[in-house]
N, C-alpha and C positions, 0 to 999 in steps of 0.2 A: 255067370252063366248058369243055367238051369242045367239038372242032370237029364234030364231027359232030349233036350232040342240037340240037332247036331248041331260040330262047330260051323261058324260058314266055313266056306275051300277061299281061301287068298290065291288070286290071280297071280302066276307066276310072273315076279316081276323081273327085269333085268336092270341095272343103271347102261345106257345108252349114252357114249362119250358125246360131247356137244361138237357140233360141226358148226366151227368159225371159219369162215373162209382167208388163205392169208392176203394180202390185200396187193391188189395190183402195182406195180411201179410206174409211179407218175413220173412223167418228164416235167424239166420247170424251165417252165421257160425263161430262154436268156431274157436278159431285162432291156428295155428299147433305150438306147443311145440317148444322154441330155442334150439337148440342141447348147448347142456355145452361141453363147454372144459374139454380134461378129465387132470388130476392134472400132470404136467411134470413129468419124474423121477430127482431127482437131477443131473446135468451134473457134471460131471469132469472138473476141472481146473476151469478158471475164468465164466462160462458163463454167465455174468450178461446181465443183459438188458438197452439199453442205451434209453435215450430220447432226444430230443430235438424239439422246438416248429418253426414253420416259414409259413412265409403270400406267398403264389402261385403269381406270378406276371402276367401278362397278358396274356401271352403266356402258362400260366400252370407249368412252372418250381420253384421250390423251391429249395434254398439253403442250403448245409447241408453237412459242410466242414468235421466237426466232425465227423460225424457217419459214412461217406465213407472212412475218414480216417482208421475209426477202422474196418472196413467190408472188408477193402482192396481194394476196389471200384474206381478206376482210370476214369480218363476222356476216352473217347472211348468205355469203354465196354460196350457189349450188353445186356441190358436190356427186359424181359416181364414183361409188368402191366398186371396185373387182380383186377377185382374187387371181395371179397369173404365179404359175409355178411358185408355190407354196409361199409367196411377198401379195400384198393386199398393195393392190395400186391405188392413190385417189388421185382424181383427174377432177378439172371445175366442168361443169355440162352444167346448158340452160335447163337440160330438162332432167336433172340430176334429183334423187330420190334425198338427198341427205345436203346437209348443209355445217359452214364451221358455224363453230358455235360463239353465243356471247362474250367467253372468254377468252377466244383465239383458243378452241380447241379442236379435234379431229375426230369423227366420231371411227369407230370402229364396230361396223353390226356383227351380231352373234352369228350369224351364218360365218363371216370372214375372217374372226376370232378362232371358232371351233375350228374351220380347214387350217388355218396356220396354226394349233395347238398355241394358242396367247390366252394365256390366265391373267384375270386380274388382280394389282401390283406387281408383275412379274414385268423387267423390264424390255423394252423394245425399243431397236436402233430403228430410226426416223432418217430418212434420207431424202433429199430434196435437189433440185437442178433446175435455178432462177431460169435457162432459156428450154422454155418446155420442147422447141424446133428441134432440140437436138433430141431430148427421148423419142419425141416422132418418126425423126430419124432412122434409129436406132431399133423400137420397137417395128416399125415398116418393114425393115431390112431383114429381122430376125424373122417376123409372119413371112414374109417373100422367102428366103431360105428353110423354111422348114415343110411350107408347101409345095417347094421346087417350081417359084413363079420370079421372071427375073424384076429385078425391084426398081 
């Protein structure tokens, strides 16, 4: 600084404590009731339930020789996925986006993958029921009870 210039005057400063506000209490909401499956009736004839387990490959297809065997599920036909409480349903539809595949496989799309957290080779239980009348059934009953419409 020059002897001669006065100094500047500094603004008297204060530090000013910071105003966070403390944060309102949320409420959480209770979480809505799982609908329960309601109990099949016994089917007729065989209808058992089949399982089997297998790793999604890259592309999202899984293999599952057996259970299209038994469902009658040929290479070509048309398939719709949906996803229904966090299980990827596939149902045969004429007007079905997706199809099994040449080697008796099951495609699985990335949308239905991603909601059910399924990586690929990470394994998934495949479950199948040769008389489809009875999921109809089943599924019917469930939609009818959860909309409160009688079935």
């Amino acid at each position: 600084m020059s002897p001669g210039r006065p100094r500047p005057r500094q603004p008297d400063e204060q530090l000013v404590e910071a105003l966070v506000p403390t944060p309102l209490p949320v409420a959480v909401p209770e979480p809505a009731p799982l609908p329960t499956l309601p109990t099949p009736a016994a089917p007729s004839g065989d209808g058992r339930l089949l399982f089997d387990v297998a790793r999604p490959d890259a592309a999202g297809r899984v293999t599952a020789r057996a259970l299209l065997r038994a469902l009658g599920w040929t290479p070509g036909l048309t398939l719709h996925v949906d996803v229904v409480t966090g299980a990827i349903l596939i149902t045969p539809a004429a007007d079905g986006a997706h199809e099994v595949g040449a080697r008796e496989e099951l495609p699985l799309p990335a949308a239905a993958r991603h909601l059910c957290g399924i990586a690929p080779g990470e394994p998934v239980l495949l479950a199948a029921l040769p008389r489809p009348n009875t999921i109809a059934a089943v599924l019917a009953d469930l939609h009818a009870r959860i909309l409160g419409e009688p079935s």
